[in-house]
C-alpha positions as CSV (number, residue, x, y, z in Angstrom):
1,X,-19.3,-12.2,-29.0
2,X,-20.3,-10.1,-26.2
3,X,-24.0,-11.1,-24.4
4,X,-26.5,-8.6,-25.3
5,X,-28.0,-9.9,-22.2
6,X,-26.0,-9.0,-20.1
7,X,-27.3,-8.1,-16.7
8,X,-23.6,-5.7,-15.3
9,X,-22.4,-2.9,-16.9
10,X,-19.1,-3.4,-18.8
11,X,-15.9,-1.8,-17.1
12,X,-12.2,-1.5,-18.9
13,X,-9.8,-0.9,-16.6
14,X,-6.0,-0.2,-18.0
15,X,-2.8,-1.3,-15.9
16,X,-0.1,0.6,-16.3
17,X,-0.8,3.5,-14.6
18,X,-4.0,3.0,-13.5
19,X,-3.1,-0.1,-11.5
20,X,0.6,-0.6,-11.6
21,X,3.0,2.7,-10.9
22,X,4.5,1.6,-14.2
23,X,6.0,5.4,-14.9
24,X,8.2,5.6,-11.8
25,X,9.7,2.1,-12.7
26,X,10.2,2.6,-16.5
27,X,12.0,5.9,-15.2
28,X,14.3,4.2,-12.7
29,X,15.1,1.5,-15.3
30,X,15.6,4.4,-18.2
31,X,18.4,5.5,-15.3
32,X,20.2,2.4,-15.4
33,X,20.5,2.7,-19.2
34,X,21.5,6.1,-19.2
35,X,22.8,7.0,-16.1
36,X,20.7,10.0,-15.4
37,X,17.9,10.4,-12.4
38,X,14.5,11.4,-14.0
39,X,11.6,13.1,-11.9
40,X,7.6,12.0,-12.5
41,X,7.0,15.8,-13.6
42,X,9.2,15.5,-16.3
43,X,7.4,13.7,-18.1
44,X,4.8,15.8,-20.2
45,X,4.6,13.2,-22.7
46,X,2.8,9.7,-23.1
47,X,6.0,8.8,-24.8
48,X,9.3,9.6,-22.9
49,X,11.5,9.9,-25.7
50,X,9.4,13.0,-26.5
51,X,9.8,14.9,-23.6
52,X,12.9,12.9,-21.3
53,X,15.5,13.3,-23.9
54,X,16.2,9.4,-23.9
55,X,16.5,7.5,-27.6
56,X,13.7,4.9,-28.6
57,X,16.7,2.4,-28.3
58,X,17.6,3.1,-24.7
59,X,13.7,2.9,-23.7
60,X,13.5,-0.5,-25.8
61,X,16.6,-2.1,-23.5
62,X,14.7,-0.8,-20.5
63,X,11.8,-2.8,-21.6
64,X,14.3,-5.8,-22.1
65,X,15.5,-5.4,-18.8
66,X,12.2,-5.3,-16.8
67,X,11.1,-8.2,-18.6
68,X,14.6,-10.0,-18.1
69,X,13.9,-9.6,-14.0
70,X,10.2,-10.9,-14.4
71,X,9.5,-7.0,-12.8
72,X,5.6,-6.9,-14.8
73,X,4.6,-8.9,-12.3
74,X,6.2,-7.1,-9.2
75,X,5.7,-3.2,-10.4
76,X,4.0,-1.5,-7.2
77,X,0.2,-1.3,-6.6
78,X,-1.2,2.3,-6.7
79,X,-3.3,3.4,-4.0
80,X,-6.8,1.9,-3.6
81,X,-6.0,-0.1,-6.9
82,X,-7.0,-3.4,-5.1
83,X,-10.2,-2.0,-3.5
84,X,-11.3,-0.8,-6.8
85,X,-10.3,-4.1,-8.5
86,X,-12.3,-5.9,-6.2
87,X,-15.4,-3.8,-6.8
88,X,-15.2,-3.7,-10.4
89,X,-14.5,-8.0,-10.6
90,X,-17.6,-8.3,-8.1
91,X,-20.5,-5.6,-9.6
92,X,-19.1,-5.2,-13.5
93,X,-17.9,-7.4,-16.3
94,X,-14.5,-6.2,-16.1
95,X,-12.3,-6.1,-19.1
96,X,-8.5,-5.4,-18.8
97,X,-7.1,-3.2,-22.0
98,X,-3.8,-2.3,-22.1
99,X,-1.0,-1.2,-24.8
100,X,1.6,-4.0,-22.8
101,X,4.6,-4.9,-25.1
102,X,3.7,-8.4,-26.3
103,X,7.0,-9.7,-23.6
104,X,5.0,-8.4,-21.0
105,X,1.4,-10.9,-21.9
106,X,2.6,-13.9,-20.2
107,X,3.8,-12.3,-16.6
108,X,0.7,-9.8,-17.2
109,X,-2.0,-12.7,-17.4
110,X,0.2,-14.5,-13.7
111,X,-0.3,-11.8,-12.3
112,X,-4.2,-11.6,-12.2
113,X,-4.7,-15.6,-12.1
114,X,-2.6,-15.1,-8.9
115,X,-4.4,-12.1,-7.7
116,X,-7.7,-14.1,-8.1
117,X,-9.1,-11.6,-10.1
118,X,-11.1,-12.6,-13.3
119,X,-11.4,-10.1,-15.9
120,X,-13.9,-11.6,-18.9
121,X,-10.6,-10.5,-21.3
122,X,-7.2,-9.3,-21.0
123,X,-7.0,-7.3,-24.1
124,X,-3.6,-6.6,-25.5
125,X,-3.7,-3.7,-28.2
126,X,-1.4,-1.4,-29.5
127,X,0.1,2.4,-29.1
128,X,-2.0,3.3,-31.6
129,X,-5.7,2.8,-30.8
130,X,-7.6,0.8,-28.1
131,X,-11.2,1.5,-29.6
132,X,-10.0,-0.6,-32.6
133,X,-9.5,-2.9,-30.3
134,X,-12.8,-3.7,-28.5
135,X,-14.8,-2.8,-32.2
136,X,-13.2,-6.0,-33.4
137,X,-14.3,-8.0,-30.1
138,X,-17.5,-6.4,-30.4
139,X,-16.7,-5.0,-27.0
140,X,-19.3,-1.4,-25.7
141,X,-18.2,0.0,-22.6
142,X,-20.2,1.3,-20.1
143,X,-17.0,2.8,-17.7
144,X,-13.3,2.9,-18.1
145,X,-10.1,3.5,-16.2
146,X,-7.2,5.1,-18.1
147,X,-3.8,7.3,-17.6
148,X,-3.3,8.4,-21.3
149,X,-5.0,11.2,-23.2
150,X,-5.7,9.8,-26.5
151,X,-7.3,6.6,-25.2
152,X,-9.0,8.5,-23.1
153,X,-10.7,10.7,-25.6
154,X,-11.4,8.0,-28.1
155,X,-13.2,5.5,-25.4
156,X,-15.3,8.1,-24.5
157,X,-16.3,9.3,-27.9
158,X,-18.4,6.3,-28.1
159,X,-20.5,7.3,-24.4
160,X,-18.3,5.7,-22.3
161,X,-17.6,7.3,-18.5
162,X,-13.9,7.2,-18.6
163,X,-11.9,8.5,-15.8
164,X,-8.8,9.3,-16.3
165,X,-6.3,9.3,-13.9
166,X,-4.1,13.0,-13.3
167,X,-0.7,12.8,-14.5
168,X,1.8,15.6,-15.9
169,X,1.3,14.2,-19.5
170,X,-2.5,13.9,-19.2
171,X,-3.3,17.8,-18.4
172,X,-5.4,19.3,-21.3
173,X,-9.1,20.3,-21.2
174,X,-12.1,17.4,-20.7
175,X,-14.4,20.1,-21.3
176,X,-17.5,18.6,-23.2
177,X,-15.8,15.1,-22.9
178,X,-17.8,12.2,-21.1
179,X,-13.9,12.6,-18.8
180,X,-13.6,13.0,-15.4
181,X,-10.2,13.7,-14.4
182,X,-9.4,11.9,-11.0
183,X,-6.8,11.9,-8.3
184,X,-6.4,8.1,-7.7
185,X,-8.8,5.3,-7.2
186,X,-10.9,6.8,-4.2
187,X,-12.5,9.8,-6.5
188,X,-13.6,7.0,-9.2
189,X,-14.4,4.8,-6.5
190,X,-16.5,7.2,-5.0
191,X,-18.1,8.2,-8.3
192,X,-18.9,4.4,-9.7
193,X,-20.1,2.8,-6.6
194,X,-23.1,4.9,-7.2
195,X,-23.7,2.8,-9.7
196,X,-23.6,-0.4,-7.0
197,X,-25.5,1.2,-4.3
């Protein structure tokens, strides 16, 4: 139960994406199972098999394969990730939310114990709906981080300022949305510390 008390504003921050340049590594492990080279633009679609031309079977044994080499912990920072992490752990109750296979929970959870970063929750949800999510935990964001459209639109429905990070299957209108469409961590950094000043 969440503290109606509570004396920060509540932040949700997604990883892949948003933290982690999970894309470019899913694409270079969807290369070793097909054998073809794949380019960030391509992908117009949350879900690659939509828009890549690869089967939901080849994307499930690239899944296998980046949880075989332990790569959820090591997938690359995106710029200013860190700073903003810092910032959000020190002035917000921070809350994690992703849509991580349930293989990836274990090496996800390392890897911010071992960043020393201390989210209130890691929620794990599904493809289909984080909202759902954080209704059940009883869970009202105040900010949120996030790379795909849907979740996007939903979180803010409910008043939240989400940001959502630019990417080639993001690109429709926020017009009339609580969105702001940014270009990596500096322009939300720049737009929440306001918040911290």
């Amino acid at each position: 139960m969440v503290n109606r008390e509570r004396t920060k504003p509540n932040f949700g921050v997604d990883i892949d994406g948003v933290i982690m340049d999970t894309s470019t590594v899913y694409l270079e492990y969807i290369s070793k199972v097909t054998g073809k080279e794949y380019n960030i633009d391509d992908v117009t679609d949350y879900f690659f098999e939509d828009c890549i031309g690869v089967s939901p079977e080849e994307l499930n044994k690239a899944v296998e394969m980046i949880t075989n080499d332990r790569a959820w912990q090591s997938i690359p920072l995106l710029p200013g990730a860190i700073e903003g992490l810092r910032l959000i752990n020190e002035y917000f109750n921070m809350y994690i939310v992703t849509a991580r296979p349930p293989e990836a929970q274990r090496d996800t959870r390392r890897w911010f114990a071992e960043n020393h970063f201390k989210p209130i929750d890691i929620i794990f949800t599904d493809l289909g709906t984080k909202l759902g999510f954080l209704k059940e935990k009883n869970i009202q964001l105040d900010f949120y981080i996030e790379d795909r459209w849907e979740f996007a639109e939903e979180i803010a429905s409910t008043g939240t300022r989400v940001y959502l990070m630019d990417y080639p299957w993001n690109r429709r209108s926020s017009e009339g949305l609580n969105i702001m469409r940014v270009n990596g961590w500096q322009d939300a950094i720049e737009d929440f510390s306001q918040e911290i000043a």
